[in-house]
C-alpha positions in Angstrom: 81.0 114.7 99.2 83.1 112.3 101.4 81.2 110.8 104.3 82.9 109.8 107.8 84.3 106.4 108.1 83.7 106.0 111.4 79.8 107.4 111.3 78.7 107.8 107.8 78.0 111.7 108.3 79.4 114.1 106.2 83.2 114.6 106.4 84.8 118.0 106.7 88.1 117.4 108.6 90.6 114.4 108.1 91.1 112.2 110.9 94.5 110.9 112.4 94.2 108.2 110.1 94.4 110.6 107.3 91.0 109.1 106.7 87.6 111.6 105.7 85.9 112.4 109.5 83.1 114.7 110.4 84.5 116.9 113.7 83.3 114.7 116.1 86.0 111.4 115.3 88.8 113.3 114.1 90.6 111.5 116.3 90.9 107.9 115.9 93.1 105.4 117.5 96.3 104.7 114.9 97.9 101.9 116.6 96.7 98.4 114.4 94.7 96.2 116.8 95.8 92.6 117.0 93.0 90.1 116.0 91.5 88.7 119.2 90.8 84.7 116.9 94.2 84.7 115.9 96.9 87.0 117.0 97.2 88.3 113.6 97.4 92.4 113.2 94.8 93.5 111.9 93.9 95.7 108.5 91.9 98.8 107.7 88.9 97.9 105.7 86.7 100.5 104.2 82.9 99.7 103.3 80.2 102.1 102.3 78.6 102.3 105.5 82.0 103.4 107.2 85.4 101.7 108.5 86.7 99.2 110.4 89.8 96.6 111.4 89.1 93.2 110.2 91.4 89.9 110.6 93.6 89.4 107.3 92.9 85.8 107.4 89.3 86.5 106.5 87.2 84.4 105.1 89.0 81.4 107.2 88.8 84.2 110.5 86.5 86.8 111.2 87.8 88.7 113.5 86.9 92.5 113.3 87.3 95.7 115.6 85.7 98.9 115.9 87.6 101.9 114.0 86.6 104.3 116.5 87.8 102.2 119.6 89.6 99.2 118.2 90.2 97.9 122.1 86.6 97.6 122.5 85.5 93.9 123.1 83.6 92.7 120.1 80.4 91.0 120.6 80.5 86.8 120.4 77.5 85.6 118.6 
């Protein structure tokens, strides 16, 4: 059974990615965010614990964004 790629729950809908959602996040953002390191636009990256944008230039930048709400700022560690 497909999970959601935005919460790991099981998926019964697709979102507006065309991506496997549960009915809470069937609507997800579809414009690509622009990496905040280095202006780049960003990619869709799919893990097992869910989805999310990630810099291209990775491993030399590690910019990511949240799937669900890509304009969100990201945490600086």
């Amino acid at each position: 059974m497909p999970k959601c790629v935005v919460c790991g729950k099981k998926a019964t809908f697709e979102n507006t990615l065309k991506l496997p959602s549960c009915e809470t996040h069937q609507t997800v953002p579809t414009d690509t965010p622009i990496c905040p390191n280095c202006d780049c636009k960003m990619v869709l990256t799919m893990e097992k614990n869910g989805g999310f944008w990630r810099c291209p230039d990775y491993p030399t930048c590690f910019g990511t964004h949240n799937l669900f709400d890509p304009n969100e700022v990201p945490d600086i560690l």
